[in-house]
Backbone as a ProteinNet text record, in pm:
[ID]
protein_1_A
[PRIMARY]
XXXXXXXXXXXXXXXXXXXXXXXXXXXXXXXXXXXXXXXXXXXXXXXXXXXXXXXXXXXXXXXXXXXXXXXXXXXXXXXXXXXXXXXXXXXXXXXXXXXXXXXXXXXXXXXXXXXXXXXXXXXXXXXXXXXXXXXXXXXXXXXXXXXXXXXXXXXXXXXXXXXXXXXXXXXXXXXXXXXXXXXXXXXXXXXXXXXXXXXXXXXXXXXXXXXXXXXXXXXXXXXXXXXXXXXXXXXXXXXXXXXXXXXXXXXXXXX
[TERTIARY]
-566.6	-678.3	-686.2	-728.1	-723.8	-894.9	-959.3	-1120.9	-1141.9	-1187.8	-1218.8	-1339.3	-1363.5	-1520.8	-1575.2	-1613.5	-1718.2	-1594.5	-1464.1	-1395.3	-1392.2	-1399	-1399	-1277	-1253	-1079.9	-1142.1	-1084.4	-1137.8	-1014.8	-990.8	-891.5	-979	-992.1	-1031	-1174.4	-1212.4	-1334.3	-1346.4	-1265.8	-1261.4	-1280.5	-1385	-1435.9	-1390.6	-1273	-1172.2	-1237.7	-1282.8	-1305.7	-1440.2	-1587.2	-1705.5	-1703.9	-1704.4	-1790.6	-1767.5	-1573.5	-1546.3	-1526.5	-1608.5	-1583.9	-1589.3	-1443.7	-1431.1	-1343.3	-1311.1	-1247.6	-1090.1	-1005.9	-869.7	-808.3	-849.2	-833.6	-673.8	-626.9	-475.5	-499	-371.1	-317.9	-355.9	-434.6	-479.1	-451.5	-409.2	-419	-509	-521.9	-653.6	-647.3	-705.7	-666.5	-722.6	-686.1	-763.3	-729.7	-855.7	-820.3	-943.8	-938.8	-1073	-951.5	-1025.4	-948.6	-885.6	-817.2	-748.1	-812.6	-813.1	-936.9	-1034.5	-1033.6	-1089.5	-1108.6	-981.2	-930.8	-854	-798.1	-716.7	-606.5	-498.6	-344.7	-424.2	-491.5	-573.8	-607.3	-676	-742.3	-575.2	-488.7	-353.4	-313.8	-263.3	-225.5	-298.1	-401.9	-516	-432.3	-430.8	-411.8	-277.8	-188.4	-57.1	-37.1	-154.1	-129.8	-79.9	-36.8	-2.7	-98.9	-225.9	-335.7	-438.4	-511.6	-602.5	-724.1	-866.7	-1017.5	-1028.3	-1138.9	-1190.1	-1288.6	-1348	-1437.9	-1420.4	-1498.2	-1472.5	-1348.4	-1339.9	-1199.7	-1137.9	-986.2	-930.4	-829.4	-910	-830.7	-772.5	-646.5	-551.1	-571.5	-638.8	-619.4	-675.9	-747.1	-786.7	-770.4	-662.9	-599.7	-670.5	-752.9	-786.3	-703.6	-665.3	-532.3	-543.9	-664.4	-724	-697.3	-683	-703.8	-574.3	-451.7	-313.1	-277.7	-111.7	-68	62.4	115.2	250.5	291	346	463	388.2	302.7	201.4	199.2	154.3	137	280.4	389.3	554.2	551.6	539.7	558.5	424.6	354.4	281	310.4	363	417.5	489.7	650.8	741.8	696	593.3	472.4	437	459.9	421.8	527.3	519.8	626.3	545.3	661.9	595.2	669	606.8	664.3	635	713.5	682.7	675.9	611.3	550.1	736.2	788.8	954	1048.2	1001.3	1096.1	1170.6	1198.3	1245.5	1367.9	1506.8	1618.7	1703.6	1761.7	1888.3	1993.2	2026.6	2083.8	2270.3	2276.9	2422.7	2436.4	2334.7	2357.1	2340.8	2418	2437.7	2252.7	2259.7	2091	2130.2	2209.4	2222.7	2208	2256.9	2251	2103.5	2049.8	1941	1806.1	1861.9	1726.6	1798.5	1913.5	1947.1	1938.6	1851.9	1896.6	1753.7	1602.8	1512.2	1537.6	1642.1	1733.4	1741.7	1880.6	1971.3	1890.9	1814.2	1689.2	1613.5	1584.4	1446.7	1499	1594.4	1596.1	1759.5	1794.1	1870.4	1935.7	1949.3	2000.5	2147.5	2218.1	2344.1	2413.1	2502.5	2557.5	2516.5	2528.6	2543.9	2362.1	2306.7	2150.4	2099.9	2126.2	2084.4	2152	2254.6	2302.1	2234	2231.3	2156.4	1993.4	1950.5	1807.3	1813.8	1883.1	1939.1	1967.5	2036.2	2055.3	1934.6	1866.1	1751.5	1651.7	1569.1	1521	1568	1651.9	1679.3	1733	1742.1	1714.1	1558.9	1472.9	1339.8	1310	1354.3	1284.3	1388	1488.9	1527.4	1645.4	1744.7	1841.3	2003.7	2026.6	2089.2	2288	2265.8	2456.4	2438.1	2352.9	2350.7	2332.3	2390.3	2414.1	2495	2599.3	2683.8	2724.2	2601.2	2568.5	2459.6	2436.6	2404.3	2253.2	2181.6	2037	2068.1	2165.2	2168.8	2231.3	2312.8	2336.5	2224	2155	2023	1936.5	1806.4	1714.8	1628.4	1541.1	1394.1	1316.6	1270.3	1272.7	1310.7	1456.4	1560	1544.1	1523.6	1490.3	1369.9	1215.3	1141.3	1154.7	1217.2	1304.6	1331.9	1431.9	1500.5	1387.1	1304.1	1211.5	1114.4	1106.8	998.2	1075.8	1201.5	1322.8	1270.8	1366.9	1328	1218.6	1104.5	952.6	941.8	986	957.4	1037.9	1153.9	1270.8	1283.5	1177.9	1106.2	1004.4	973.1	885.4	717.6	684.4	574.6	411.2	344.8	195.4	130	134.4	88.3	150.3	127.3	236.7	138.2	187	122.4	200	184	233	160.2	229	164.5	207.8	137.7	171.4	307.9	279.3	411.7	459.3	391.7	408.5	481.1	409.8	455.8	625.9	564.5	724.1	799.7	749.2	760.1	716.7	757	689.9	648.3	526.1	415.9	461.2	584.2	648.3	677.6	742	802	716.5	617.5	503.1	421.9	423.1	338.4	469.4	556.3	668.2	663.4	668.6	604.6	476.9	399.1	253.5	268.4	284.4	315.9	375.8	504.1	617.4	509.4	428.3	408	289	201.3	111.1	135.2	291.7	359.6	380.5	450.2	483.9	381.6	287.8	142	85	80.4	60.6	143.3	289.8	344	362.9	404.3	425.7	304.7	143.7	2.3	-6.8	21.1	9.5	-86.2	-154.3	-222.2	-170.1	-205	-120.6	-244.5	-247.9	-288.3	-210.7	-269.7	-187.1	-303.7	-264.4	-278.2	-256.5	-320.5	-308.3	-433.6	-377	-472.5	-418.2	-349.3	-281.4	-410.2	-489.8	-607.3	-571.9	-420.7	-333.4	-317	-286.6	-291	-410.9	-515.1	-617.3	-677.2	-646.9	-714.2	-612.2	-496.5	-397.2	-402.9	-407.2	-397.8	-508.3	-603.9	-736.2	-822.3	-756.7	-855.6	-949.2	-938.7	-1007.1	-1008.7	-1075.1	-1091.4	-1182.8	-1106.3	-1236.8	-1218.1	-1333	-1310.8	-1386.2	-1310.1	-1312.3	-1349.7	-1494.6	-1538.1	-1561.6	-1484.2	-1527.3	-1560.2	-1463.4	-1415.5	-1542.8	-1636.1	-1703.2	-1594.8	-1645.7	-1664.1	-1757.3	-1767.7	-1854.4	-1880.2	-1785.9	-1783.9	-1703.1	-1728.8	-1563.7	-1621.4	-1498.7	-1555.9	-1392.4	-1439.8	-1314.4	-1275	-1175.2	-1137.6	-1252.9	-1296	-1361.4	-1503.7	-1570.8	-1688.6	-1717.7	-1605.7	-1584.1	-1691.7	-1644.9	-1701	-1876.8	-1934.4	-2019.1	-2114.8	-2066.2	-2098.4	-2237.5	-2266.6	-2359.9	-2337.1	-2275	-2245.7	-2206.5	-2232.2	-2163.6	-2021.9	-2020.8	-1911.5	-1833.2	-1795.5	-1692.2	-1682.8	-1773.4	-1757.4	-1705.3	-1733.4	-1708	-1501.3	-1447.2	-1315.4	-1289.6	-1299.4	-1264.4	-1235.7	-1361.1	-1344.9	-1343.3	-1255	-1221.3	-1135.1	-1052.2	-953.6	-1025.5	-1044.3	-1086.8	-1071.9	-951.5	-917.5	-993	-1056.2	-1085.5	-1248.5	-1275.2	-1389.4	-1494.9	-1334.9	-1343.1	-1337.1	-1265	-1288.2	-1382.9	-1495.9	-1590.3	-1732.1	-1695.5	-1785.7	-1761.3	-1635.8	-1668	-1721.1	-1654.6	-1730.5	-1901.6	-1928.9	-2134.9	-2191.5	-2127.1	-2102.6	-2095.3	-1988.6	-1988.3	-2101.1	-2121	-2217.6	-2400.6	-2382.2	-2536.3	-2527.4
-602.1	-582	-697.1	-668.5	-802.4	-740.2	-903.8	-914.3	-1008.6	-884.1	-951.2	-1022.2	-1139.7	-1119.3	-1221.1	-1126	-1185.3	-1269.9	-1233.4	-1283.9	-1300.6	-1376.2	-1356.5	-1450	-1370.6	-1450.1	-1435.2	-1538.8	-1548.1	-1543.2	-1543	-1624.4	-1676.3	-1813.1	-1848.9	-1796.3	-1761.7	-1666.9	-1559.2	-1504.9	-1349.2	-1332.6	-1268.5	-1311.9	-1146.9	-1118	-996.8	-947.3	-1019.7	-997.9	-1058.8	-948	-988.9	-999.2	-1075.9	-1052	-967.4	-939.8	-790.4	-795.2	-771.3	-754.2	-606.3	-584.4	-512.7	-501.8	-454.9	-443.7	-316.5	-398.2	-315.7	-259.5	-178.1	-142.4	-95.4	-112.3	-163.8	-2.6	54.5	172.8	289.9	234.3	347.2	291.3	426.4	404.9	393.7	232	223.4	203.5	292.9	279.9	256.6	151.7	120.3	199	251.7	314.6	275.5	305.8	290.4	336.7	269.6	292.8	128.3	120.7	61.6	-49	-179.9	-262.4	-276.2	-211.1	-231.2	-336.9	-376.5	-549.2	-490.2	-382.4	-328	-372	-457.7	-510.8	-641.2	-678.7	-847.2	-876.9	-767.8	-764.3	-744.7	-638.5	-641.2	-786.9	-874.3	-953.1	-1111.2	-1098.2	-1179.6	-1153.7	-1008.5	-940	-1040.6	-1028	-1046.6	-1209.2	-1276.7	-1435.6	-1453.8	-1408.9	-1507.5	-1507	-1464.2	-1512.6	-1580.9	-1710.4	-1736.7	-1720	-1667.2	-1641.2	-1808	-1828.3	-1930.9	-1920	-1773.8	-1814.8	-1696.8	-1714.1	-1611.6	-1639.6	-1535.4	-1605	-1430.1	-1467.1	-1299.2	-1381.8	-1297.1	-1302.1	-1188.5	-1230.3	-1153.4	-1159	-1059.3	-1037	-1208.2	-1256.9	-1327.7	-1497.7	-1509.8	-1599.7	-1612	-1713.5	-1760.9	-1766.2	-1702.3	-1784.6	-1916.7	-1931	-2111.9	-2194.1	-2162.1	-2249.7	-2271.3	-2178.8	-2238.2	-2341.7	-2369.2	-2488.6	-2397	-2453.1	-2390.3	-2356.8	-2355	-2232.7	-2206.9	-2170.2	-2070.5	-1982.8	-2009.4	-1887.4	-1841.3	-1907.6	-1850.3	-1740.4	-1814.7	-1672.1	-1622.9	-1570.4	-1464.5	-1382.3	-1449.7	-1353.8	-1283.4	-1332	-1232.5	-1132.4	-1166.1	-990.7	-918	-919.7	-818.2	-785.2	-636.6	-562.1	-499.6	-509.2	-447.8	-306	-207.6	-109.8	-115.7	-188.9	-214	-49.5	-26.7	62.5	148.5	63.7	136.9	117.3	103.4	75.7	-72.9	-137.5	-265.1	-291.2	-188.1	-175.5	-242.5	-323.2	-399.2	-317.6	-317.2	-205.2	-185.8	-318.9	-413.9	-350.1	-352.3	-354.4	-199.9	-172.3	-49.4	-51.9	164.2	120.5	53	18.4	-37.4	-171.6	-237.5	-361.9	-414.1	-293	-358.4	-370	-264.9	-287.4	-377.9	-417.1	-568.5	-665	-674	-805.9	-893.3	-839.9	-956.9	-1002.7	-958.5	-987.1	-1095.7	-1061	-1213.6	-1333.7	-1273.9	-1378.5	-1454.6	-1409.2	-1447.1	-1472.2	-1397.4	-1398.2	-1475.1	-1495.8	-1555.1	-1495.6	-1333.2	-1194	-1222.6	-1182.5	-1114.4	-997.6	-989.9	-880.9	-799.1	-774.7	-669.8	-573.6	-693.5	-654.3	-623.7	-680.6	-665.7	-510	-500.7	-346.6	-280.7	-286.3	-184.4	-121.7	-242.7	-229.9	-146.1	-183.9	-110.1	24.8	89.1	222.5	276.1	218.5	262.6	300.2	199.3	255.7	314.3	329.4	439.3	573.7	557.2	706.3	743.5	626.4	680.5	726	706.3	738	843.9	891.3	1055.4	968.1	875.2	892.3	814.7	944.1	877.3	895.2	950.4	957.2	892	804	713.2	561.4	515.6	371.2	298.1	390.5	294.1	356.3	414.3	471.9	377	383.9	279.1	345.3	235.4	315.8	473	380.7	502	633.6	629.8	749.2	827.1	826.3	880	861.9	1032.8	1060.7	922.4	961.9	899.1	882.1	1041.6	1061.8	946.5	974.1	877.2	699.9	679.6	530.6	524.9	599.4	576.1	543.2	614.2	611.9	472.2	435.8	331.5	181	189.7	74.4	51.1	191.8	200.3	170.8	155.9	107.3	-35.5	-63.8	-259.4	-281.6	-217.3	-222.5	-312.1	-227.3	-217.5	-263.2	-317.9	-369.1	-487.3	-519	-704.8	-608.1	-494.7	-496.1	-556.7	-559	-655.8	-581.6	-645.2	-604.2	-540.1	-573.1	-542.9	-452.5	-366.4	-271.2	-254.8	-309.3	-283.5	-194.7	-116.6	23.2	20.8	-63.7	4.6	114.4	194.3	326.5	361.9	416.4	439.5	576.2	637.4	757.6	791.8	675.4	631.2	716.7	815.3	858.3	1021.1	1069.9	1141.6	1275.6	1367.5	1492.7	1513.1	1660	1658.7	1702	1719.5	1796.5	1684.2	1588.5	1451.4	1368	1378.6	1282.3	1284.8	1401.3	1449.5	1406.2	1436.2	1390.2	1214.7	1116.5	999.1	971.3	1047.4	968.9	998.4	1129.5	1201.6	1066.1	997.7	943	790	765.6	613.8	609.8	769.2	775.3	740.5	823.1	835	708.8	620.5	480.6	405.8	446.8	366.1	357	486.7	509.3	457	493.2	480.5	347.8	252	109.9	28.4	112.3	54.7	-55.9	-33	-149.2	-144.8	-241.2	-214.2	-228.8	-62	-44.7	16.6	-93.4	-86.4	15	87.2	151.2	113.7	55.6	102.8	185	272.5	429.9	482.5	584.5	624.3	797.8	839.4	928.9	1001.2	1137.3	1150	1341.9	1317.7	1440.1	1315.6	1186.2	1090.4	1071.4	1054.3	1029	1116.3	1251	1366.3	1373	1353.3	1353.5	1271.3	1158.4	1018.7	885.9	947.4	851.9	792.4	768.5	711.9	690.8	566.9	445.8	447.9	420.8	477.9	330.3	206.1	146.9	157.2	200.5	214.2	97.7	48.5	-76.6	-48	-62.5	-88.4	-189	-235.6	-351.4	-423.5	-499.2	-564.6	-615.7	-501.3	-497.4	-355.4	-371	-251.5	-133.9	-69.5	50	109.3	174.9	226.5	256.6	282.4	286.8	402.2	465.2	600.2	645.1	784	845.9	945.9	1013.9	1126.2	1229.1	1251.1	1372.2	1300.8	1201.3	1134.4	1131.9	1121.9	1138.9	1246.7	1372.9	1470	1521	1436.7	1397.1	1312.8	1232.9	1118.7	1165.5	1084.6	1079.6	1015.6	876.1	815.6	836.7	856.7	911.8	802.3	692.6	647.1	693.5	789.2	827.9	899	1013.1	1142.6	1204.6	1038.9	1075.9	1070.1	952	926.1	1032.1	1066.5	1185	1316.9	1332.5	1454.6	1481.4	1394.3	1393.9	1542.1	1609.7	1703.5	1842.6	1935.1	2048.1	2096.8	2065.2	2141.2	2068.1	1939.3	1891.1	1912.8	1917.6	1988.5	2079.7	2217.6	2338.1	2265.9	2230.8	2181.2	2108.8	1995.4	1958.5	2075.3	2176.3	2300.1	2382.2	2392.6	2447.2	2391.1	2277.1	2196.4	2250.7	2202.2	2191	2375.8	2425	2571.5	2640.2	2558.6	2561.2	2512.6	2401.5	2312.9	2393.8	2469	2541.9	2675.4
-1137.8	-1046.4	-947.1	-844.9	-715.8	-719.2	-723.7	-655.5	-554.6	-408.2	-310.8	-316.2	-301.3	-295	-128.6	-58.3	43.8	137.4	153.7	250.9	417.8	488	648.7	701.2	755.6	883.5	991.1	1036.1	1249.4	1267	1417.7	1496.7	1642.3	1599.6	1763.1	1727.1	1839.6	1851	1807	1753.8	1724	1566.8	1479.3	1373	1360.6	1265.4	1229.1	1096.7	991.6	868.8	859.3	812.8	831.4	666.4	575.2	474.4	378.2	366.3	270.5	144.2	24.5	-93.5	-188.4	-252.9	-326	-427.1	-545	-615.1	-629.5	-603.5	-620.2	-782.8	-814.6	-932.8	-969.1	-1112.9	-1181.9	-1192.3	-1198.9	-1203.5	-1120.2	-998.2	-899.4	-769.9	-698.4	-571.1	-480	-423.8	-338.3	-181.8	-120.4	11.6	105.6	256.1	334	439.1	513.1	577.5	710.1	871	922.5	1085	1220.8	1321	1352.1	1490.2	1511.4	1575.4	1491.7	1544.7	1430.8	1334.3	1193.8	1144	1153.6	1059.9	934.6	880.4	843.6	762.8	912.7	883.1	867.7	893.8	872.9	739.2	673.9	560.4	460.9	500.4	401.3	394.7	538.3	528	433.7	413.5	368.4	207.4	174.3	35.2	-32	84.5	18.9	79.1	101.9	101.5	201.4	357.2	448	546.2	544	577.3	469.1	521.7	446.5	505.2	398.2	490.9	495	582.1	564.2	504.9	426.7	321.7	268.1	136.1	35.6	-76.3	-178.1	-262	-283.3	-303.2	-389.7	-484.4	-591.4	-741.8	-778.2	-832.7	-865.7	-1065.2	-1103.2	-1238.8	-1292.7	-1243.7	-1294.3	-1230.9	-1192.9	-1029.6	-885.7	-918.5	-788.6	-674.3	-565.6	-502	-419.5	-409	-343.4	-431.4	-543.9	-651.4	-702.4	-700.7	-726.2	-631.6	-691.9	-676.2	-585.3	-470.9	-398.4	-487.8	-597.9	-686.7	-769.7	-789	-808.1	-718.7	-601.1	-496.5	-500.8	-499.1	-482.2	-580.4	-726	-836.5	-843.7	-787.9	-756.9	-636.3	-516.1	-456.3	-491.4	-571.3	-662.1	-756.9	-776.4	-838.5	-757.8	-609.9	-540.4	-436.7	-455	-361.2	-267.2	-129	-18.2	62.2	87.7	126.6	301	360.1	535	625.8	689.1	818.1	835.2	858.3	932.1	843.8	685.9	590.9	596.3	698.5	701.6	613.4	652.7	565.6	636.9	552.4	647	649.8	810.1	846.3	798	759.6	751.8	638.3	520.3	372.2	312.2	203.1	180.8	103.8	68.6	-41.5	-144	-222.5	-313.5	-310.3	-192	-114.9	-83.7	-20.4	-19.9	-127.9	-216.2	-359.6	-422.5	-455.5	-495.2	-436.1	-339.7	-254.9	-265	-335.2	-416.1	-505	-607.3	-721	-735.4	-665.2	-609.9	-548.2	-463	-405.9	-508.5	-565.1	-654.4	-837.8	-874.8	-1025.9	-1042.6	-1161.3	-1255.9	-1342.7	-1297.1	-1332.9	-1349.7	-1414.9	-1396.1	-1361.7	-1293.8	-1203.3	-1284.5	-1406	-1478.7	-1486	-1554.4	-1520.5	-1397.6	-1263.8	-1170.9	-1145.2	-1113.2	-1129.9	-1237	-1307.1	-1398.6	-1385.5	-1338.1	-1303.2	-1135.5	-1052	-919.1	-928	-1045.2	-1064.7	-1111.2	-1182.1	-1290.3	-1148.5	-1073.3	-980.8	-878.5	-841.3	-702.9	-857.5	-923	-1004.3	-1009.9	-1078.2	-1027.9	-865.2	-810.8	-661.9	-627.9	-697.9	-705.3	-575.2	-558.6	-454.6	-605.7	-634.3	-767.8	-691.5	-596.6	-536.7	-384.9	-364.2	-237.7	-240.3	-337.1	-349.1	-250.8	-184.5	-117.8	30.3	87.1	163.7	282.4	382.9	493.6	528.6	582.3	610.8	743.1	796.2	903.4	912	759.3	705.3	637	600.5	559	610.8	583	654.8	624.8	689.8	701.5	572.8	491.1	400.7	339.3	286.5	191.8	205.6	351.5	384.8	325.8	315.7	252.1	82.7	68.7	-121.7	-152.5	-50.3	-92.4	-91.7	60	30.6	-80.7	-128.2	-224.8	-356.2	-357.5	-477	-498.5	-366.2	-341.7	-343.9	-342.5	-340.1	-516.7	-617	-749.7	-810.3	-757.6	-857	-895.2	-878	-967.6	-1033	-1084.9	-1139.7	-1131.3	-991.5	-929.1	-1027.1	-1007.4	-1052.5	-926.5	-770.4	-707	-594.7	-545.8	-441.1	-336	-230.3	-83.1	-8.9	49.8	137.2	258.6	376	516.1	624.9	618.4	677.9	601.3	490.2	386.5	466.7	512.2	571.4	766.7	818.8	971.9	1001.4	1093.9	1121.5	1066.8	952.8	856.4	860.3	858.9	849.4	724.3	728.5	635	554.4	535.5	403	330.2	372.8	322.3	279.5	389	329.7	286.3	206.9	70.2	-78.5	-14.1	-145.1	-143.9	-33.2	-45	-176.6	-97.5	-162.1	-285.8	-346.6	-470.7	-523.5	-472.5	-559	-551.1	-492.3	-522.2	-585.8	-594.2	-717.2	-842.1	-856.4	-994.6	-1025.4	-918.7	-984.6	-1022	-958.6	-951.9	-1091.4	-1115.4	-1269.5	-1388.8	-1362.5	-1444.5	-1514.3	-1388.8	-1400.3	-1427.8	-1400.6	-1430.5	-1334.8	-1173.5	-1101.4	-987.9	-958.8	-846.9	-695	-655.8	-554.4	-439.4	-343.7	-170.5	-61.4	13	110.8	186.4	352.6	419.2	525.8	547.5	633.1	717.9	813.9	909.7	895.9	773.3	776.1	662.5	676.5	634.5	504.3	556.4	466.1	293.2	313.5	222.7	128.8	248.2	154.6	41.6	113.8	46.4	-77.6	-42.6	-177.1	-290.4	-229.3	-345.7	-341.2	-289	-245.5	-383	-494.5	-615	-580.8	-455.8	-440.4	-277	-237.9	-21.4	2.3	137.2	137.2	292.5	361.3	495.7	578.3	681.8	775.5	857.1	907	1086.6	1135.3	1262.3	1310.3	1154.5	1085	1062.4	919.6	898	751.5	708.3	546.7	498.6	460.1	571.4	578.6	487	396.9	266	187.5	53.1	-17	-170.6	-218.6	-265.5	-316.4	-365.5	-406.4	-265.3	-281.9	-187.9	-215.1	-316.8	-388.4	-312.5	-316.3	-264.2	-114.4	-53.6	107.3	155	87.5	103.1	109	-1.5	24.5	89.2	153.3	238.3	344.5	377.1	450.7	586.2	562.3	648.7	755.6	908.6	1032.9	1084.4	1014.3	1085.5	998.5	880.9	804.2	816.2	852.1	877.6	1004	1091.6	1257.3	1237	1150.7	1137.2	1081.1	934.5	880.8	906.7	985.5	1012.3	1166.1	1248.1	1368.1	1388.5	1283.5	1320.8	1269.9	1378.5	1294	1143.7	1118.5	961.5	873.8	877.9	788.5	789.1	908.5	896.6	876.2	868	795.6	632.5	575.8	465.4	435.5	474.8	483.4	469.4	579.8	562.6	437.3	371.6	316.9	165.6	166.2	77.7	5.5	154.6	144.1	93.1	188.9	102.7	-15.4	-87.3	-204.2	-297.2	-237.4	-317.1	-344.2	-185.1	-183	-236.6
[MASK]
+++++++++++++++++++++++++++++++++++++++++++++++++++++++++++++++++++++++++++++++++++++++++++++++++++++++++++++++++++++++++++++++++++++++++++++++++++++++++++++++++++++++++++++++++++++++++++++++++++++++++++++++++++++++++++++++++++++++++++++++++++++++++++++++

C-alpha cells in the first residue's frame, strides 16, 4: 500500500499539487484520472520518487520516503516497475533483450536464472515465440506485452502504468487492462495507472482518484462514479454520449 498524506509540489510559482491525500491500496488497481492540467503526471512522478512535495509525506507499506537514507530510496525504487506511455523499448534490443535488461542492471542473477525468469514472464504476458524478435517487428499490442514483461521481472511491489493504453485500439486495450488487472492480483501489488482513457476505468477502476486543478476532487470505485453527484466528475465522465446513455440508464434502473 503507498499513503499519500496531504502532499503539495510547486514549481516556481505554480503550486501543481494542492494538499492530496489518499490511500493506494495492495492488490488493486488504482487509478488517476482528471483533464490535462490536473497535476496527474506530477502527482505519478511524486509516486515513483523523482519528484519531491515540499510538504506532506508518501509511505510505501510502511516507508517513509523522506525518511530513508540514498540506498534506501535506490532499493525501493528496484520494487517498482514502470509501464511508460510509448512502451519505451529499446529499439536495438531484441524482447528478450529488453525484459532482461533490469536484470543485468540491478541483480546478481545468473544467466541461467535471469533467462529463466525472462521466459517465465513474457509467457505470462502470452508472447511465448517472440524472444528474439525486435520491437519493430511487432504490433503495438505485443510492444505493450513486452513492457509490461520488463515492467514485472524484478518482481516489484509497486506497478505504475502511464497511459498503458496511449495508441491502441479498443480491442487491444481491453486485452491490456484485463492483463495488468490479472497481474495486479495475482502478484498482490500495488498498481497506479494513470489514464484519461474512460473504456479503462469502467473496466478496471477498483480504486478512481480524480484530479482538478491540482486537489483531489474525488475518489470512489467505477461502480460509485455512477452515483456521484459531483459536476466536475460527471462533467469529465460523461463528456461522450455513450457514457451518458449508460449513466441514464443507470439512475433508471435504480428508480
Amino acid at each position: 500500500m503507498i499513503d499519500v498524506q496531504d502532499i503539495h509540489k510547486s514549481f516556481g510559482d505554480a503550486h501543481i499539487l494542492k494538499g492530496i491525500s489518499t490511500k493506494l491500496e495492495k492488490g488493486k488497481t488504482n487509478l488517476i484520472i482528471g483533464q490535462s492540467g490536473s497535476g496527474k503526471t506530477v502527482f505519478l512522478k511524486c509516486l515513483l520518487g523523482l519528484f519531491s512535495p515540499e510538504e506532506g509525506n508518501i509511505v510505501y507499506d510502511g516507508k517513509k520516503y523522506a525518511d530513508l537514507s540514498d540506498n534506501e530510496k535506490r532499493e525501493l525504487r528496484q520494487e517498482m516497475g514502470m509501464v511508460f506511455q510509448g512502451s519505451a523499448l529499446f529499439d536495438s534490443m531484441t524482447v528478450e533483450g529488453n525484459v532482461m535488461f533490469p536484470l543485468e542492471m540491478f541483480t546478481k542473477q545468473s544467466k541461467t536464472e535471469m533467462q529463466d525468469r525472462v521466459n517465465a514472464v513474457l509467457k505470462r504476458v502470452n508472447l511465448i515465440d517472440a524472444h528474439h524478435k525486435f520491437p519493430s517487428e511487432i504490433s503495438g499490442g505485443m510492444q505493450k506485452r513486452v513492457a509490461i514483461a520488463r515492467a514485472i521481472v524484478m518482481n516489484p511491489k509497486y506497478l505504475f502504468c502511464d497511459e498503458p493504453n496511449s495508441g491502441l485500439d479498443p480491442k487491444t486495450a481491453i486485452l491490456i487492462d484485463n492483463l495488468i488487472k490479472e497481474i495486479t492480483e495475482e502478484y498482490n501489488i500495488t498498481t497506479v495507472i494513470n489514464t484519461h482513457d474512460m473504456n479503462s476505468v469502467m473496466q478496471i477502476g477498483e480504486k478512481i482518484i480524480f484530479l482538478k486543478d491540482g486537489y483531489k476532487e474525488w475518489e470512489g470505485t467505477k461502480n460509485e462514479i455512477f452515483k456521484t453527484d459531483n459536476e466536475a466528475v460527471t462533467n469529465f465522465v460523461y463528456s461522450s454520449d455513450l457514457f451518458k446513455k449508460v449513466r441514464q440508464m443507470y439512475i433508471e434502473e435504480r428508480n
